[in-house]
C-alpha positions in Angstrom: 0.0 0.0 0.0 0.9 3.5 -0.3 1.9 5.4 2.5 -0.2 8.6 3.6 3.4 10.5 3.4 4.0 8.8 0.1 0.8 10.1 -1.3 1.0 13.3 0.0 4.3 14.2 -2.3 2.8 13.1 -4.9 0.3 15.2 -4.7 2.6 18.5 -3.6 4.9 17.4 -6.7 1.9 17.3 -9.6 0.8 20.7 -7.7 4.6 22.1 -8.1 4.4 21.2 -11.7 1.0 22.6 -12.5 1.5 25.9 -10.7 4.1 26.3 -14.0 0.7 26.6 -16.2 -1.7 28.5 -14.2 -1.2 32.2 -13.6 -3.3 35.0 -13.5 -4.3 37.9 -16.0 -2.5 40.2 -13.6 0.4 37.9 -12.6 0.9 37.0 -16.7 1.1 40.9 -17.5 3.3 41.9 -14.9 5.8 39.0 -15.7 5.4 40.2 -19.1 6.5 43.7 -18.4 9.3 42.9 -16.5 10.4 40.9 -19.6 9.9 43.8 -22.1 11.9 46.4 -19.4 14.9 43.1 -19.6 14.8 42.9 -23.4 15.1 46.8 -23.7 18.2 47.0 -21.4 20.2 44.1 -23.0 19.5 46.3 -26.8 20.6 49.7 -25.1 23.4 47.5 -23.3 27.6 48.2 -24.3 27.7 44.2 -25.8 23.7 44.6 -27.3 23.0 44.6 -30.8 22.9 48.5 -31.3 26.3 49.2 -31.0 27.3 47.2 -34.2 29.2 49.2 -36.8 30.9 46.5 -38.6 30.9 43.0 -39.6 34.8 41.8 -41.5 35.0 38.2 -42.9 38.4 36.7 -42.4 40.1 35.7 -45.4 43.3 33.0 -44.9 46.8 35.0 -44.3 47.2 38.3 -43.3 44.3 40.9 -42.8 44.8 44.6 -41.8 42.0 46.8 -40.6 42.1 50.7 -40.1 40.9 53.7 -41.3 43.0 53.6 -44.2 41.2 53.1 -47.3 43.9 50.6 -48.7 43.2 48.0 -46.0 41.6 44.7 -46.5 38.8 46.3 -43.7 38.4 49.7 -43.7 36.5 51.6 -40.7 36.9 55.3 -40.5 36.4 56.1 -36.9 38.6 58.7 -34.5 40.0 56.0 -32.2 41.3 54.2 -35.2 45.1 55.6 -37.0 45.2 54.2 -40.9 46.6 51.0 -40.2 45.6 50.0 -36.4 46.7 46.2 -36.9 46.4 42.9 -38.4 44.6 40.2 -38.3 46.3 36.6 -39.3 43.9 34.2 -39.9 45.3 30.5 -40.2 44.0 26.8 -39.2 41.0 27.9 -37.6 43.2 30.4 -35.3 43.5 34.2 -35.1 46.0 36.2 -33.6 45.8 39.8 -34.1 49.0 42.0 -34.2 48.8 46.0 -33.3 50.8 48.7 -35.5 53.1 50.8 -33.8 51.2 53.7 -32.3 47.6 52.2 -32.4 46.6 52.2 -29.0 44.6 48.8 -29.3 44.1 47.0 -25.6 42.8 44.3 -23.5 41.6 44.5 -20.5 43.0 48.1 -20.2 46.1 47.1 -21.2 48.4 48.0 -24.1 48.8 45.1 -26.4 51.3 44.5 -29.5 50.2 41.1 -30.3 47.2 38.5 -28.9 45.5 35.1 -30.1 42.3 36.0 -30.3 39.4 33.6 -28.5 36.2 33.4 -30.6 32.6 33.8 -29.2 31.7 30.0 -29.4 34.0 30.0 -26.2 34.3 31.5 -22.7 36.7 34.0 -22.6 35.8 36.0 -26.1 39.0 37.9 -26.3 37.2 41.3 -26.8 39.6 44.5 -27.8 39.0 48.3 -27.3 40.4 51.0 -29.2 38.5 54.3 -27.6 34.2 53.9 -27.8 35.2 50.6 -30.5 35.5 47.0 -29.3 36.0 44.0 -31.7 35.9 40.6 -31.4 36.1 37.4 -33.4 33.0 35.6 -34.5 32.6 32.2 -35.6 29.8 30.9 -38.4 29.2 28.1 -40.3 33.1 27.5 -39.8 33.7 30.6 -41.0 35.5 33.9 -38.8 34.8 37.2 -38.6 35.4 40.4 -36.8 32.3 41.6 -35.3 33.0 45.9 -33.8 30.7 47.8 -31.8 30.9 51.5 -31.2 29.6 52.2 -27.5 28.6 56.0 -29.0 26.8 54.7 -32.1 23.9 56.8 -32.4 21.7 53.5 -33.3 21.9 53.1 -29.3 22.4 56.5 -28.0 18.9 57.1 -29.6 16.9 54.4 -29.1 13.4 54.8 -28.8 12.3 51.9 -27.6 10.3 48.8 -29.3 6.3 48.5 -29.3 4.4 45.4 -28.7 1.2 44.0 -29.0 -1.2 44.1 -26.1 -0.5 41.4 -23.6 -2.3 39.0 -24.1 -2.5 35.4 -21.7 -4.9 33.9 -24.8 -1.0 33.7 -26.7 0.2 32.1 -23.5 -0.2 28.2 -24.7 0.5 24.9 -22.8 2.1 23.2 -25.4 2.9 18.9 -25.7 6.1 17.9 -26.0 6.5 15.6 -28.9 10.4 13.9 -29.0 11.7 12.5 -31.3 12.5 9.5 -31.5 16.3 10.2 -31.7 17.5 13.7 -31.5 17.7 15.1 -35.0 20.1 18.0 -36.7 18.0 20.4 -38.4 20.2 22.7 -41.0 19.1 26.0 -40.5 19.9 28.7 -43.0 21.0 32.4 -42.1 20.4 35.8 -43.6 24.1 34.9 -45.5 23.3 32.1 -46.5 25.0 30.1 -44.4 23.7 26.9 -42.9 24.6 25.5 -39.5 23.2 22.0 -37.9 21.7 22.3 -34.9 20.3 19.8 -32.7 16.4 19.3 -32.5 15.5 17.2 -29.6 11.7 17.6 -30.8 8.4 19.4 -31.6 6.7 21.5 -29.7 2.4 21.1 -30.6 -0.2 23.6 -29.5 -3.9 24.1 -30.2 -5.1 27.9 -31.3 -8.6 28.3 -32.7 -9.3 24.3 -32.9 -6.6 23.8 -34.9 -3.2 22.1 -34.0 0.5 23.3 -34.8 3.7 22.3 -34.3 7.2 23.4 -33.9 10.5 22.1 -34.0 12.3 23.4 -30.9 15.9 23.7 -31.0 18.6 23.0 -28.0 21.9 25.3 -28.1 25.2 23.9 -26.4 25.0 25.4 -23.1 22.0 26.8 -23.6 19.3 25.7 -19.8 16.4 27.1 -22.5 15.2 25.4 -26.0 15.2 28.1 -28.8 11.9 28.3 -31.1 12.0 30.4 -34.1 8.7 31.4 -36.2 7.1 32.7 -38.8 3.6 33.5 -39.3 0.6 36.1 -41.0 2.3 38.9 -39.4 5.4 38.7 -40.6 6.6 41.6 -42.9 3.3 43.5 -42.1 3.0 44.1 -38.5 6.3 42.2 -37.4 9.4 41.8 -38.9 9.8 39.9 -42.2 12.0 37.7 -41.7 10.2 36.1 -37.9 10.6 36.2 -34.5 12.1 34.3 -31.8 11.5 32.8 -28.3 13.1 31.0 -25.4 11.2 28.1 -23.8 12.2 26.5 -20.6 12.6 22.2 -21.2 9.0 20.2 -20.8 8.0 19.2 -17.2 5.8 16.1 -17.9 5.7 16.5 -21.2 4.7 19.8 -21.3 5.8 23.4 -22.2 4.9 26.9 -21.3 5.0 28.3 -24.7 4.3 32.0 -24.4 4.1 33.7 -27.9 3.9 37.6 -25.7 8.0 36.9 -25.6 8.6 36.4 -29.2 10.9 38.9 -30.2 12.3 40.3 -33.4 16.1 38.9 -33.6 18.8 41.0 -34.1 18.4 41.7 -37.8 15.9 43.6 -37.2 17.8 46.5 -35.6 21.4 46.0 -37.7 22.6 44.6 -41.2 25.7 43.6 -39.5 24.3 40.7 -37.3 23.9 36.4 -39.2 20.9 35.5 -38.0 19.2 32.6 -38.4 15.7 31.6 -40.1 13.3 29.6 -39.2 12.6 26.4 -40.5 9.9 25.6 -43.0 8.2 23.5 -40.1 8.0 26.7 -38.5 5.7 29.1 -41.0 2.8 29.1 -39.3 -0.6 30.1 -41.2 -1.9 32.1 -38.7 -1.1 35.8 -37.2 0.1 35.5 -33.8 -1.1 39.0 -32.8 2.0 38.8 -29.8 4.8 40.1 -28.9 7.4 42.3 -30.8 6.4 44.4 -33.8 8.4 45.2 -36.2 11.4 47.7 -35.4 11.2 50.8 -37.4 15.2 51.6 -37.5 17.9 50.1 -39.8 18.6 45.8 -40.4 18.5 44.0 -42.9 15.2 43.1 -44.8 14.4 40.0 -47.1 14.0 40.4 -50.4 10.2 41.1 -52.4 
């Protein structure tokens, strides 16, 4: 027989994991705006996507990078003297080397010459010359330099974003469906690049009577699954190119799948970011009337 005690956990564990799904009008919008308030800060943040000024492909051998129009990447700034260094670029690795006189550090310090730590790990090496700092990217096996300017006016003058009206109808208890191996769906970017990424499943919800499904996606190191969508709204009332949210992994099967946090990604707001696109699977034929609308400043736009 079961034990009283025995019973009684039960009970206080099925409780724990349905309070996950049931919240209140009041509770839902307030969660909501503190979620909006976070996603404004990380834009207008030194490291957010408003501050990008340029985006420099790595070609094998030497690259040098200054203000200087006869550099393989040119970026006429004040902080930056005609040649400020170079960038070698070989087996995978970079290292970059400062000219005399440029004034490039890390960590506050004057540097001459660094290997440079890409963004795929911990410890991004991340130089500064004045309001710029640079950094190596990775895509699709391919490297990049990726500069921000703390002072560009894309994030001294940020506005602010506009969304739909809360809503906790957009709030969805979705079904898990894994499956039955994890699977690598090759997703395409904005450059046409395509990475593999790992899909441990689909995601199905019911809107209007109808049923839909979504592939979720799970990044290395990443506690949340990623979801990326498209649907009527896109290029009318949200961007063109879809949105994107962050779930939290199923409990029993099930996951909170709140469309009021899907968010335009960062090529909304710069041409300089690689952003991904969602999956066919993903198209939706409905307007999700949640979330992020479209971003009225620069980024890149598809094609008619």
């Amino acid at each position: 027989m079961v034990s009283r005690a025995a019973l009684l956990l039960a009970l206080l564990l099925v409780g724990a994991c349905d309070a996950r799904f049931q919240i209140t009008e009041a509770e839902h919008a307030a969660a909501i705006r503190t979620w909006q308030a976070e996603r404004t800060a990380g834009l207008k943040a030194e490291d957010g996507w408003l501050s990008l000024v340029g985006l420099y492909w790595l070609e094998p051998g030497n690259n040098t990078f200054g203000a200087g129009s006869d550099n393989n990447f040119v970026l006429a700034h004040p902080a930056l003297p005609a040649l400020a260094g170079t960038f070698e670029y070989a087996d995978g690795e970079v290292v970059f080397r400062a000219a005399p006189g440029s004034n490039i550090t890390h960590d506050d310090e004057r540097l001459t010459e660094t290997p440079m730590i890409d963004d795929h790990h911990e410890g991004t090496t991340v130089l500064a010359a004045g309001s710029l700092r640079f950094h190596v990217i990775e895509r699709a096996g391919r490297a990049g330099i990726r500069v921000r300017d703390l002072d560009n006016p894309a994030r001294l003058d940020f506005t602010g974003l506009e969304y739909f009206p809360t809503s906790l109808q957009w709030r969805k208890e979705a079904r898990f469906a894994p499956w039955r191996e994890p699977r690598t769906a090759k997703i395409i970017n904005i450059l046409g690049m395509t990475e593999e990424m790992t899909s441990p499943g689909e995601l199905v919800f019911e809107h209007d009577g109808s049923t839909y499904r979504l592939t979720a996606l799970a990044e290395p190191g990443d506690a949340e699954w990623f979801v990326m969508i498209a649907d009527g709204t896109s290029g009318k009332t949200t961007y063109g190119a879809g949105r994107y949210l962050y779930v939290d992994p199923p409990v029993d099967g099930r996951v909170v799948l709140d469309f009021n946090k899907a968010y335009n990604p960062p090529c909304a707001f710069t041409a300089l970011a690689t952003c991904p696109l969602p999956p066919p699977a993903n198209r939706l034929g409905i307007a999700v009337t949640a979330g992020e609308k479209n971003y009225a400043g620069g980024g890149w736009h598809a094609p008619d």
